[in-house]
Gaussian input, Z-matrix of N, CA and C with variables (Angstrom, degrees):
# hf/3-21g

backbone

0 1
 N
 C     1     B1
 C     2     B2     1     A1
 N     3     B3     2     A2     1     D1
 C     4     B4     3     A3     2     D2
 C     5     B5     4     A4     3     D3
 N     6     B6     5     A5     4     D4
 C     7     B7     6     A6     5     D5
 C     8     B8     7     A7     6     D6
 N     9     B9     8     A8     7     D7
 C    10    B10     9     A9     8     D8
 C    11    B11    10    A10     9     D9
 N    12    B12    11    A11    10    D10
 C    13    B13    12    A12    11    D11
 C    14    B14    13    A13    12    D12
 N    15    B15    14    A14    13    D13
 C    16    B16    15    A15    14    D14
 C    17    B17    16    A16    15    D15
 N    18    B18    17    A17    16    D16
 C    19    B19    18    A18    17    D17
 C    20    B20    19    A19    18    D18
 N    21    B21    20    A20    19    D19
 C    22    B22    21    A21    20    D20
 C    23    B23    22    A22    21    D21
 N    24    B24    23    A23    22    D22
 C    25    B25    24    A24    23    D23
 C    26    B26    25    A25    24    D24
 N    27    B27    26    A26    25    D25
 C    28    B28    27    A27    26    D26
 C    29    B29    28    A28    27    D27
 N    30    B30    29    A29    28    D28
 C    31    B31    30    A30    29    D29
 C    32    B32    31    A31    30    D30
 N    33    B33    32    A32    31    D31
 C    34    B34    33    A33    32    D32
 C    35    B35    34    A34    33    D33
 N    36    B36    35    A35    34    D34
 C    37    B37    36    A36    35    D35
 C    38    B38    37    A37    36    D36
 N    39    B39    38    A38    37    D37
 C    40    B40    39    A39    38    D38
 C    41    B41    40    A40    39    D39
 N    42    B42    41    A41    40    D40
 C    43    B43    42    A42    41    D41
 C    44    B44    43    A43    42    D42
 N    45    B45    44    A44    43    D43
 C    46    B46    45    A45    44    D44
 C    47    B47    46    A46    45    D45
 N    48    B48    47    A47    46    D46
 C    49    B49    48    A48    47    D47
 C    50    B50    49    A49    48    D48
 N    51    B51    50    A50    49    D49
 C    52    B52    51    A51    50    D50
 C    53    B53    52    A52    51    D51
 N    54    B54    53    A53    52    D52
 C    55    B55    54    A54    53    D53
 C    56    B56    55    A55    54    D54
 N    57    B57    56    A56    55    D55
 C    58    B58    57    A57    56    D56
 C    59    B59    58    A58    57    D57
 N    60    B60    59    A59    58    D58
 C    61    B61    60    A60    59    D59
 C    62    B62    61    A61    60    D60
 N    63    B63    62    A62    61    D61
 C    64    B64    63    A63    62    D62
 C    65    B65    64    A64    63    D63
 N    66    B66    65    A65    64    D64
 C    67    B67    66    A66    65    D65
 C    68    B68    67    A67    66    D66
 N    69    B69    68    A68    67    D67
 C    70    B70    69    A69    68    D68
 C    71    B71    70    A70    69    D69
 N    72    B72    71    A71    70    D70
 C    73    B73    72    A72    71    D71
 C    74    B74    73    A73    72    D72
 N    75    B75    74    A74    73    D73
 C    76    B76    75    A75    74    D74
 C    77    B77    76    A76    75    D75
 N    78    B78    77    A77    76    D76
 C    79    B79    78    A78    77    D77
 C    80    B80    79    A79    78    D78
 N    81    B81    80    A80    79    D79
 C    82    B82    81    A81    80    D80
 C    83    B83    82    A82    81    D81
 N    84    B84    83    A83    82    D82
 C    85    B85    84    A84    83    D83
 C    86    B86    85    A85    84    D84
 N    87    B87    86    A86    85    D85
 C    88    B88    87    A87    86    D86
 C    89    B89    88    A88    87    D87
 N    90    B90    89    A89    88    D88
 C    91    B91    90    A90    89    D89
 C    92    B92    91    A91    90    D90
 N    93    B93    92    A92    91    D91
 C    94    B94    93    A93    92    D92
 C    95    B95    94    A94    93    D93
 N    96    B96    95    A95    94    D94
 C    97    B97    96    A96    95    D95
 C    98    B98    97    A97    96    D96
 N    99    B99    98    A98    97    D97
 C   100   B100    99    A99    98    D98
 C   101   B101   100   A100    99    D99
 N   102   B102   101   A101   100   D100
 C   103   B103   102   A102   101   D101
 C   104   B104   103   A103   102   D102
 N   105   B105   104   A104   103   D103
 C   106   B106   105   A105   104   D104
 C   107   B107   106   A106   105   D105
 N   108   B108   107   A107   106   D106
 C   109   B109   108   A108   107   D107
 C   110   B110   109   A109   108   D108
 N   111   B111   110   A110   109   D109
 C   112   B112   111   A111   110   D110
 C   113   B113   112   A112   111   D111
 N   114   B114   113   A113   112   D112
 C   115   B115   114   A114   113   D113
 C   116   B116   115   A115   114   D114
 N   117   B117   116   A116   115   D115
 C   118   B118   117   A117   116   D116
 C   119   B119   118   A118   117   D117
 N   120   B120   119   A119   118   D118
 C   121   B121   120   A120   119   D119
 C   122   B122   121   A121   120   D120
 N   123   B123   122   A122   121   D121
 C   124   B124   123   A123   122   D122
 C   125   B125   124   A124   123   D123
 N   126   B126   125   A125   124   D124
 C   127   B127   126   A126   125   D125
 C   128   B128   127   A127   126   D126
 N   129   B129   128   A128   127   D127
 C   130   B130   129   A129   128   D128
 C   131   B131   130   A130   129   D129
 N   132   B132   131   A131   130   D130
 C   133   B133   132   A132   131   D131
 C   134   B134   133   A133   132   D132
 N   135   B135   134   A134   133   D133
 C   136   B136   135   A135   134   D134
 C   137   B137   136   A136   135   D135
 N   138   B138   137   A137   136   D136
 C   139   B139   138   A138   137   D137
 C   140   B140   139   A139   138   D138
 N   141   B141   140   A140   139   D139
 C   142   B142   141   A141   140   D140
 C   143   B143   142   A142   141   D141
 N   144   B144   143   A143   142   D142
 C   145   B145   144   A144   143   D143
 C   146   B146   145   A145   144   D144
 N   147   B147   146   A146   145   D145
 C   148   B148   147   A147   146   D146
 C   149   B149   148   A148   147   D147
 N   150   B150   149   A149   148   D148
 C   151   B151   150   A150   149   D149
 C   152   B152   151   A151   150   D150
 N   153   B153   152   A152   151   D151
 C   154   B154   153   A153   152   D152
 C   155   B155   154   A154   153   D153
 N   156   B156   155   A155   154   D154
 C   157   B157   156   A156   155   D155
 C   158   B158   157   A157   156   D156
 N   159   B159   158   A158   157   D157
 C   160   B160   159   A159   158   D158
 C   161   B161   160   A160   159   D159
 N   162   B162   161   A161   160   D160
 C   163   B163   162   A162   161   D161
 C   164   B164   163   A163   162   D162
 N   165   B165   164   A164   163   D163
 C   166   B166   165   A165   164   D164
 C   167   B167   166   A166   165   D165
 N   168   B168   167   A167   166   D166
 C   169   B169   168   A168   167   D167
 C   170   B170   169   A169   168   D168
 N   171   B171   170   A170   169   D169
 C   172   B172   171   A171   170   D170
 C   173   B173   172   A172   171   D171
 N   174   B174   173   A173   172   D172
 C   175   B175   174   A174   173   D173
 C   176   B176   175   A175   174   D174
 N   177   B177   176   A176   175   D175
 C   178   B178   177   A177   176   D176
 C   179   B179   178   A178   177   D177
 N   180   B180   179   A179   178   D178
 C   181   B181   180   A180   179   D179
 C   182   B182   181   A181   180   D180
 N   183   B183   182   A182   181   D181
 C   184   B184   183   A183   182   D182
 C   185   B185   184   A184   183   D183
 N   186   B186   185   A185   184   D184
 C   187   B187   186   A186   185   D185
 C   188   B188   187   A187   186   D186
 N   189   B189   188   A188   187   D187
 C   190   B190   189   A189   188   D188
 C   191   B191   190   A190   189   D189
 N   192   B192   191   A191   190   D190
 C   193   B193   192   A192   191   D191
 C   194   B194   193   A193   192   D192
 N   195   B195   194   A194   193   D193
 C   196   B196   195   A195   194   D194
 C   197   B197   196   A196   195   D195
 N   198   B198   197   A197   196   D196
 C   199   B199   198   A198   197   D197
 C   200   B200   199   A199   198   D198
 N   201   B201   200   A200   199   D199
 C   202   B202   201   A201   200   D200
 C   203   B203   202   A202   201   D201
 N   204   B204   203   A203   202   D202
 C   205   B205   204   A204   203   D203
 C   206   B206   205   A205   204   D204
 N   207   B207   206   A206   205   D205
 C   208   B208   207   A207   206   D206
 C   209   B209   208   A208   207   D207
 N   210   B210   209   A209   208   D208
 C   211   B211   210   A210   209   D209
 C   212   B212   211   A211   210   D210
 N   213   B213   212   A212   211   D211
 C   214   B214   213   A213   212   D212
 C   215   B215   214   A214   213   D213
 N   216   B216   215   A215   214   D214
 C   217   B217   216   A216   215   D215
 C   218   B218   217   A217   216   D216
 N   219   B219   218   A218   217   D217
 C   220   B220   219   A219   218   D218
 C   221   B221   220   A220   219   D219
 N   222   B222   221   A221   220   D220
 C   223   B223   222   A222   221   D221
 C   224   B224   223   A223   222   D222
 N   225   B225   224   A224   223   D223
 C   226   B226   225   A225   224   D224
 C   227   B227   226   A226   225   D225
 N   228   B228   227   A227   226   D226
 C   229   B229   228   A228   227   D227
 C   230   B230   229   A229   228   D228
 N   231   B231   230   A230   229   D229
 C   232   B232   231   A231   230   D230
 C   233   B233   232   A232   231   D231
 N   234   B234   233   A233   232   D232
 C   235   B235   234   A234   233   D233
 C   236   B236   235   A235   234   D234
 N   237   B237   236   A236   235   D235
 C   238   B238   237   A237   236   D236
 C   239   B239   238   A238   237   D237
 N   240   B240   239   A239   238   D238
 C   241   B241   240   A240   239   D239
 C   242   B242   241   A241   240   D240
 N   243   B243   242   A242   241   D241
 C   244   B244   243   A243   242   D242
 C   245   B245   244   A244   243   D243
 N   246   B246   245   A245   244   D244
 C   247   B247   246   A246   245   D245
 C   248   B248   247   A247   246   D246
 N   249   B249   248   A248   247   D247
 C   250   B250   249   A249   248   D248
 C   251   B251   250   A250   249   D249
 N   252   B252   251   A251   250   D250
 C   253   B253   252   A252   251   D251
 C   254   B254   253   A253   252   D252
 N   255   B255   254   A254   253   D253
 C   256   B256   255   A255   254   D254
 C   257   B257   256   A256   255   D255
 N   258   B258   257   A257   256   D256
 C   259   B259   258   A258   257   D257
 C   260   B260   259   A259   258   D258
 N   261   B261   260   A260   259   D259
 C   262   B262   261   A261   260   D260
 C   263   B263   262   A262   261   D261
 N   264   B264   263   A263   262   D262
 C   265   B265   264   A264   263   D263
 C   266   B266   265   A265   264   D264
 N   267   B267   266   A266   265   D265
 C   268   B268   267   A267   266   D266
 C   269   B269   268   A268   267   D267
 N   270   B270   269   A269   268   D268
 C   271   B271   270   A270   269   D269
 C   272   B272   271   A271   270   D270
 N   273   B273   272   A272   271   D271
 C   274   B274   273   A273   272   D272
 C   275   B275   274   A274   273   D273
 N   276   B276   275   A275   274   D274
 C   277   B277   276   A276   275   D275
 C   278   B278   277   A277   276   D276
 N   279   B279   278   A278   277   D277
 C   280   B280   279   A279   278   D278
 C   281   B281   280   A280   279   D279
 N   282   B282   281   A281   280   D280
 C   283   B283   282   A282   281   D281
 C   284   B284   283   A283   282   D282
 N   285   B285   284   A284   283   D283
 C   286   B286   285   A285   284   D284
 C   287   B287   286   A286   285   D285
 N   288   B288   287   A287   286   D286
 C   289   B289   288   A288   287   D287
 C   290   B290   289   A289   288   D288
 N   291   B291   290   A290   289   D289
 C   292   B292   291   A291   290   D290
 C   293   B293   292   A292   291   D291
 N   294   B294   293   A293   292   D292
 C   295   B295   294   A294   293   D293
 C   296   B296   295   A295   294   D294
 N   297   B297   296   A296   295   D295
 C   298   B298   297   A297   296   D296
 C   299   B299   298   A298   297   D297
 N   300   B300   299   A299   298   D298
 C   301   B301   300   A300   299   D299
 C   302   B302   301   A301   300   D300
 N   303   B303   302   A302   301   D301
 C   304   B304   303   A303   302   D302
 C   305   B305   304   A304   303   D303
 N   306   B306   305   A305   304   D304
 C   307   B307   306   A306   305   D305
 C   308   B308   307   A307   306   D306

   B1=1.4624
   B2=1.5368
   B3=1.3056
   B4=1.5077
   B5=1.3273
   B6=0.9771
   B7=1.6581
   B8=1.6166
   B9=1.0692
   B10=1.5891
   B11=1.4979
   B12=1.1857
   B13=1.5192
   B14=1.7564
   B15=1.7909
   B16=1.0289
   B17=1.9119
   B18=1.2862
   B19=1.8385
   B20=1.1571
   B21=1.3842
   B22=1.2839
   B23=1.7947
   B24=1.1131
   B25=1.6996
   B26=1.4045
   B27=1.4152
   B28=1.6920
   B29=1.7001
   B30=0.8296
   B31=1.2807
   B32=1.2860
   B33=1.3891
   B34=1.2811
   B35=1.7745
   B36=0.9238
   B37=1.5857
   B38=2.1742
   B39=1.3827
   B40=1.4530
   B41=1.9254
   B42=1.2930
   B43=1.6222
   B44=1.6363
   B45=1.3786
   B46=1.3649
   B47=1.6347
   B48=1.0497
   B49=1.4217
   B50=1.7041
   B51=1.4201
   B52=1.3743
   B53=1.5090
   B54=1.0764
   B55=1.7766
   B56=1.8092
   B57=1.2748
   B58=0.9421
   B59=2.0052
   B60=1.3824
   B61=1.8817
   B62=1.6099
   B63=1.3875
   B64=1.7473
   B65=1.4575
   B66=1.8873
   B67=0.9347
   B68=1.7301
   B69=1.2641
   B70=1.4658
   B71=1.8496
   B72=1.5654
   B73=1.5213
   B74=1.7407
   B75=1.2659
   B76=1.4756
   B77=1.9403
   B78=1.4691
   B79=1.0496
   B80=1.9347
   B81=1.1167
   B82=1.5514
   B83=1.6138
   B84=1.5525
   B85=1.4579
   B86=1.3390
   B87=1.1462
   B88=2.0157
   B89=0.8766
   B90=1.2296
   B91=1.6293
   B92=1.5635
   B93=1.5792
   B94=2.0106
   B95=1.9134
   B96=1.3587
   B97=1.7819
   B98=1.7307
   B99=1.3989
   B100=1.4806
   B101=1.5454
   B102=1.4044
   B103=1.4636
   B104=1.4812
   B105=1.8245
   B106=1.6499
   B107=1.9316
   B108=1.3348
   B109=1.4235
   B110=1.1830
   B111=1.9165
   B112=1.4540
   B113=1.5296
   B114=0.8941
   B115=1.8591
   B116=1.6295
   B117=1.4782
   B118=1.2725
   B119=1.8892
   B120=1.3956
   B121=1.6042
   B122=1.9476
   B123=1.7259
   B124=1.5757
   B125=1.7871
   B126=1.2602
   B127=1.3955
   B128=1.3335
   B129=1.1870
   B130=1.3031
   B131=1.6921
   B132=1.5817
   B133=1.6761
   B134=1.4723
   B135=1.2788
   B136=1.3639
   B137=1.5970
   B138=1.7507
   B139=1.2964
   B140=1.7026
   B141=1.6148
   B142=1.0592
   B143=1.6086
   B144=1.2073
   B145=1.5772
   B146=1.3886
   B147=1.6542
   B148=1.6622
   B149=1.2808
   B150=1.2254
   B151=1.3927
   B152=1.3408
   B153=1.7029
   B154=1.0836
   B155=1.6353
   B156=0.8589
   B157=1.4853
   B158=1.4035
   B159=1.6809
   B160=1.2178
   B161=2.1132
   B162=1.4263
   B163=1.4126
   B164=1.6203
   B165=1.9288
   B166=1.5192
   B167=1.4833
   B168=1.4058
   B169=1.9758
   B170=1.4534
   B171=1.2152
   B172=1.7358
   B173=1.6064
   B174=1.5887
   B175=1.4221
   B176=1.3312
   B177=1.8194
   B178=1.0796
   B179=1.6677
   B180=0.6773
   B181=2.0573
   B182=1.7132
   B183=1.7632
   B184=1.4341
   B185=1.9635
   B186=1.0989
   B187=1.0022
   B188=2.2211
   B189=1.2287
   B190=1.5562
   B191=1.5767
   B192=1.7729
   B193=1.7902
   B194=1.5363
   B195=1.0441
   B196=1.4053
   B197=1.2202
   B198=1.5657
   B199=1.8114
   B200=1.5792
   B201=1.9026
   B202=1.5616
   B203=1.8533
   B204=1.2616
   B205=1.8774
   B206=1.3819
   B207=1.1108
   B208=1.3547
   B209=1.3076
   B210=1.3008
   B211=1.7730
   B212=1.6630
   B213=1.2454
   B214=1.5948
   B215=1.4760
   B216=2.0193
   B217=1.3641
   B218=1.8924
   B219=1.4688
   B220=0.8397
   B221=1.6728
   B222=1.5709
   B223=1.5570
   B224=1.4478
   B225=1.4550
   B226=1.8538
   B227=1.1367
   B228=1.4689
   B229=1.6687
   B230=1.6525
   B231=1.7102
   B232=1.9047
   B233=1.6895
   B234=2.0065
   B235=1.3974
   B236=1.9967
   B237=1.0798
   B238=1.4823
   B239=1.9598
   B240=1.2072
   B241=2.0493
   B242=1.2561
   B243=1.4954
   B244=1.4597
   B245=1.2414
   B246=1.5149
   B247=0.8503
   B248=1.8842
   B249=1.2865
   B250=1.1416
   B251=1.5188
   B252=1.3517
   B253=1.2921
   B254=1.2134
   B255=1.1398
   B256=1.4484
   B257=1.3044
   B258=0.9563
   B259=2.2017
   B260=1.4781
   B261=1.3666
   B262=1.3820
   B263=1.6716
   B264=1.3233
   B265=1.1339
   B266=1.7941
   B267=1.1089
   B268=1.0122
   B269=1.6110
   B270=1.1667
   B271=1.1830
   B272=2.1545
   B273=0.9425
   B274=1.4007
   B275=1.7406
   B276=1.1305
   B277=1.4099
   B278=1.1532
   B279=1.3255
   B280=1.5965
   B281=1.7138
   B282=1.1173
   B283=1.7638
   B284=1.6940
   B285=1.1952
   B286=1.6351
   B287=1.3946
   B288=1.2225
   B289=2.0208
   B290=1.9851
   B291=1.2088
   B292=1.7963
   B293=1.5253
   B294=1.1843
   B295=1.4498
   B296=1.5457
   B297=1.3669
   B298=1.8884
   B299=1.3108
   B300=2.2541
   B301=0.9686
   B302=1.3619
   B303=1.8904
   B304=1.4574
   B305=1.6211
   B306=1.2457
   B307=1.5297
   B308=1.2486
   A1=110.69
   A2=125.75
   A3=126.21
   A4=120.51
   A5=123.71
   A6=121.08
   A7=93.13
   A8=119.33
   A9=109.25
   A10=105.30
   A11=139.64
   A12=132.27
   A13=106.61
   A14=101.99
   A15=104.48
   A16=110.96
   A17=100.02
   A18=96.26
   A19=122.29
   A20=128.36
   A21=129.88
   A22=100.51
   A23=101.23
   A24=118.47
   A25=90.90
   A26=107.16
   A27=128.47
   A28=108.97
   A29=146.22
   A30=159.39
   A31=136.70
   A32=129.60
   A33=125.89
   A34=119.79
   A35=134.84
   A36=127.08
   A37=87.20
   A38=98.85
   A39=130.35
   A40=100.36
   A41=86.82
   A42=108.90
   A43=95.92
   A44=143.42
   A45=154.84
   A46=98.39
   A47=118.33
   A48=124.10
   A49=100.63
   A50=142.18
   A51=127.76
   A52=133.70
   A53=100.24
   A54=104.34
   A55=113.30
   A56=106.12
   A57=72.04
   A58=95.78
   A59=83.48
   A60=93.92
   A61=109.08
   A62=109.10
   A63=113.67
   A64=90.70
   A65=116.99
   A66=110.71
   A67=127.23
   A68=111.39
   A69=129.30
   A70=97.66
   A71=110.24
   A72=88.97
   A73=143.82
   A74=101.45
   A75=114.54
   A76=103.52
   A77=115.67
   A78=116.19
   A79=107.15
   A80=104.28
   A81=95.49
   A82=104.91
   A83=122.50
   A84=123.73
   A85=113.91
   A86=108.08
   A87=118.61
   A88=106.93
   A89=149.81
   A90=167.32
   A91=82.98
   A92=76.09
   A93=96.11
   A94=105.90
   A95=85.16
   A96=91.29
   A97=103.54
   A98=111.62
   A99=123.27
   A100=109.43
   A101=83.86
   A102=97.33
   A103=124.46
   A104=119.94
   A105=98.67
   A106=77.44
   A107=93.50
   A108=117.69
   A109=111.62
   A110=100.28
   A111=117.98
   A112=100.90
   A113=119.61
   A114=138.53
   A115=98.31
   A116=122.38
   A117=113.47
   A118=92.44
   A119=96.80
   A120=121.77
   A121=107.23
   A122=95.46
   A123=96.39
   A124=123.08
   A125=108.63
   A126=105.67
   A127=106.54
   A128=162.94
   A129=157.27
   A130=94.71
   A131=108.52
   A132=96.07
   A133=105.22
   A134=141.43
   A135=136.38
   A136=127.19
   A137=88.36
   A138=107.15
   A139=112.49
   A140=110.04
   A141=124.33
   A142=104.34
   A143=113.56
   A144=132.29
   A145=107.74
   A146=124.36
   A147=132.04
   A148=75.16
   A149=149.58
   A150=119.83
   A151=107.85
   A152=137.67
   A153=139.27
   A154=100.04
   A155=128.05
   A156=112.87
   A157=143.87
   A158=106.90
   A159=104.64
   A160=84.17
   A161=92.67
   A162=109.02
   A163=97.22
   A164=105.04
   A165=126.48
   A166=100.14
   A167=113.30
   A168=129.92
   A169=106.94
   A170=113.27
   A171=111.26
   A172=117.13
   A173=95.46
   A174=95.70
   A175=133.09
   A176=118.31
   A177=114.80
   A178=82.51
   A179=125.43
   A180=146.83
   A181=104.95
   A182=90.59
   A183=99.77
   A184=96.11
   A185=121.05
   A186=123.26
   A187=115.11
   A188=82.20
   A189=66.54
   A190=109.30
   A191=89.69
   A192=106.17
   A193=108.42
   A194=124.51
   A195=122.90
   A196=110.49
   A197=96.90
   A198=110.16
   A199=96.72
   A200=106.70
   A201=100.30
   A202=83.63
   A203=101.44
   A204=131.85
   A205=98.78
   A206=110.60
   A207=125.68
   A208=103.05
   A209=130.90
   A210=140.87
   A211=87.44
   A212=107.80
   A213=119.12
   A214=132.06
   A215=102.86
   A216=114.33
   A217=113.37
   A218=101.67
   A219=106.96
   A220=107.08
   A221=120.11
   A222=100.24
   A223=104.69
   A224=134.89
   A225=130.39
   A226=92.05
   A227=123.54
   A228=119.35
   A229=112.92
   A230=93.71
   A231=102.48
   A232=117.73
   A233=116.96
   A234=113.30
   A235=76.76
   A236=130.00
   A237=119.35
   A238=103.07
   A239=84.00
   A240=111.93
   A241=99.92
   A242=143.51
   A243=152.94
   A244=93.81
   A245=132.12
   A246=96.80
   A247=157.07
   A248=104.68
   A249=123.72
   A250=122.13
   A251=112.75
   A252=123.61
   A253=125.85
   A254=150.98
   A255=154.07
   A256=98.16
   A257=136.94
   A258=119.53
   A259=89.26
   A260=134.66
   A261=138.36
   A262=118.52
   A263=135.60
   A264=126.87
   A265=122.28
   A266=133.86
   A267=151.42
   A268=116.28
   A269=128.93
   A270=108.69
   A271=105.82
   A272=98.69
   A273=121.40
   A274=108.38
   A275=150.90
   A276=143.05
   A277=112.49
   A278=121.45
   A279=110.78
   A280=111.66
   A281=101.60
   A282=90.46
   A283=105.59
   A284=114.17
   A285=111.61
   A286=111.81
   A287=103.41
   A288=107.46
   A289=94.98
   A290=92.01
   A291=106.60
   A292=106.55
   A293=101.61
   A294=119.31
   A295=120.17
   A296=98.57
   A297=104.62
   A298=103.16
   A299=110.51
   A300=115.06
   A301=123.28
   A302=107.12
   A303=123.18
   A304=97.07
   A305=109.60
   A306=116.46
   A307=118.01
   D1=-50.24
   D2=152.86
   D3=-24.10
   D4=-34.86
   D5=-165.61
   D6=-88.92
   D7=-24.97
   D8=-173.98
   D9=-112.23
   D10=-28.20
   D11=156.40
   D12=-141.53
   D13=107.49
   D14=-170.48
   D15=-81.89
   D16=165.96
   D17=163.59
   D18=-9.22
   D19=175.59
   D20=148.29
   D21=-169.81
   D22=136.49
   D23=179.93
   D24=-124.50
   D25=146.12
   D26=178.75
   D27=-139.14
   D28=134.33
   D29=159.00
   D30=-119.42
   D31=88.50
   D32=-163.72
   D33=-55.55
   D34=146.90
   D35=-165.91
   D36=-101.66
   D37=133.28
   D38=-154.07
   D39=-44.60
   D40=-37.83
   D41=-168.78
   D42=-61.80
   D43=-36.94
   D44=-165.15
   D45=-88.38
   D46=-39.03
   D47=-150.34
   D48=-83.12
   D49=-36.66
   D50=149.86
   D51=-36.91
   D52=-24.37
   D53=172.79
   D54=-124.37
   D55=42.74
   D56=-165.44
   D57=-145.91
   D58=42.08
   D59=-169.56
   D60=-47.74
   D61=-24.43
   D62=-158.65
   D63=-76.17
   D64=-61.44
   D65=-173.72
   D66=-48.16
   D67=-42.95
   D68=179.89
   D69=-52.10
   D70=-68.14
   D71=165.57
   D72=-44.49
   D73=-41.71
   D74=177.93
   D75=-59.94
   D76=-52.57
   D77=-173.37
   D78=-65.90
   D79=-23.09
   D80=-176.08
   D81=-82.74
   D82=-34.21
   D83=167.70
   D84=-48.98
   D85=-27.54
   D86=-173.65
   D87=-69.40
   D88=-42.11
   D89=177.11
   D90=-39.80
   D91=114.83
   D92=162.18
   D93=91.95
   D94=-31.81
   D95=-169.03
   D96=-49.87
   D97=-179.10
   D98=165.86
   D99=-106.89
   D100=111.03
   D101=163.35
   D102=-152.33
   D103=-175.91
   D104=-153.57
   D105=-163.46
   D106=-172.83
   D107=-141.84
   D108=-67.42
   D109=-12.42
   D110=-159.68
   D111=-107.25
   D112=0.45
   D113=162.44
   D114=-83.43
   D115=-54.48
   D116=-153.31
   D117=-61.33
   D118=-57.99
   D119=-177.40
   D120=-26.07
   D121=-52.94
   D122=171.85
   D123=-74.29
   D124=-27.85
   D125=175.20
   D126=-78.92
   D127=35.76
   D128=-92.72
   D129=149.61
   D130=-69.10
   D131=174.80
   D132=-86.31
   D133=12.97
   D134=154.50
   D135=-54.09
   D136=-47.80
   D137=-168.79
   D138=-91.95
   D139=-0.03
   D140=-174.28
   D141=-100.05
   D142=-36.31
   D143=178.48
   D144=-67.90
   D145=-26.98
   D146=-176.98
   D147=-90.48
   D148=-72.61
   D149=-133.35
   D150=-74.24
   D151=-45.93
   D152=-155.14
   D153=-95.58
   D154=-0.49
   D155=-151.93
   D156=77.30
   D157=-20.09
   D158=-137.17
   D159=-125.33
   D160=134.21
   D161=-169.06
   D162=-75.48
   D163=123.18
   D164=173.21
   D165=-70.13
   D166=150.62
   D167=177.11
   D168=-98.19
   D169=25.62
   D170=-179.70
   D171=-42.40
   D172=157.39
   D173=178.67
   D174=-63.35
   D175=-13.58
   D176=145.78
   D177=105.61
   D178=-22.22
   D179=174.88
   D180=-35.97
   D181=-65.73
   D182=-143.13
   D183=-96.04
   D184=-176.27
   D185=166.36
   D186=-128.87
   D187=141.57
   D188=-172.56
   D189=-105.01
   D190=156.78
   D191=-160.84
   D192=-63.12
   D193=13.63
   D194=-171.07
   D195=-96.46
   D196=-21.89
   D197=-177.42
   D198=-97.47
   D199=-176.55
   D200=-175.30
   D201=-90.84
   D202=162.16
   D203=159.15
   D204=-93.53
   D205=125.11
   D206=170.56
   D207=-54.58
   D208=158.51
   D209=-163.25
   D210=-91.47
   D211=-68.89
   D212=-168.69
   D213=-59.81
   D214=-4.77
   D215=176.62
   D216=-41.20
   D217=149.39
   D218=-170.37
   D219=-128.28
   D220=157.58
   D221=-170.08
   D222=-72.46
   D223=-21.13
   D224=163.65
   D225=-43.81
   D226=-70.18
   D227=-151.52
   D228=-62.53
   D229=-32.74
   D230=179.13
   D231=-70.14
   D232=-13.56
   D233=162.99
   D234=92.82
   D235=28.91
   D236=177.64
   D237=-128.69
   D238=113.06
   D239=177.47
   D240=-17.98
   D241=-176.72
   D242=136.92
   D243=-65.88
   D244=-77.94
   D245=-168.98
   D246=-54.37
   D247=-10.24
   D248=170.16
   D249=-78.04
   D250=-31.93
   D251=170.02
   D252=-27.40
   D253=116.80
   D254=159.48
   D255=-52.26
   D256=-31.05
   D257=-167.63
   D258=-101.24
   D259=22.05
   D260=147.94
   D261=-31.59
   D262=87.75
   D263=-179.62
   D264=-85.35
   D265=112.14
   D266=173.19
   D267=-57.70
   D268=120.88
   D269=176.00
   D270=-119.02
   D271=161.76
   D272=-173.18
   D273=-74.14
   D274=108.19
   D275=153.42
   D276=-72.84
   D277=158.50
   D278=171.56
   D279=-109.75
   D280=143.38
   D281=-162.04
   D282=-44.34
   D283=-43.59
   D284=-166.80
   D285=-66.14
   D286=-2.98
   D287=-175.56
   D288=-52.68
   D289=155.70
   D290=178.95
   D291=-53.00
   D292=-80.80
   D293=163.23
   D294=-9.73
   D295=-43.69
   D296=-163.46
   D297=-74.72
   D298=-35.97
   D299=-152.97
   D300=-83.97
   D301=-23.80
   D302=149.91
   D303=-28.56
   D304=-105.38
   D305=-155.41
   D306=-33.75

């Protein structure tokens, strides 16, 4: 499952964290949720957009962790391949299958 959505640790920097009770909730609802690189990418110009003022042109892709992740996201809805998918199901052949025995 790592190989297709690895870890992720987030830590708000101390200076953010006085104002920022909603976010602190939203980010603790996220825990467990599905999410991917293109979330990190948007929470990233969120926090870049508070500091400067100045509104980021993101791809509009990802969603950022500051907001809630929908519970029911899905990797279609998250912009993540089948193959990359974690609910990727594998199935078993049995060596003697026809198929196997071609190759």
């Amino acid at each position: 499952l790592e190989e297709r959505n690895p870890p992720l640790w987030v830590s708000l920097p101390r200076a953010l964290i006085p104002n920022s009770v909603d976010w602190l909730l939203n980010m603790k609802e996220n825990q467990g949720r599905l999410v991917t690189v293109l979330d990190l990418h948007a929470t990233m110009e969120s926090i870049l957009s508070m500091r400067t003022g100045v509104a980021q042109n993101g791809t509009g892709r990802g969603i950022s962790l500051l907001s809630r992740i929908p519970a029911n996201r899905t990797c279609s809805n998250a912009g993540i391949d089948p193959h990359w998918c974690g609910c990727l199901q594998y199935k078993d052949i049995p060596a003697s299958d026809p198929t196997i025995q071609k190759l």
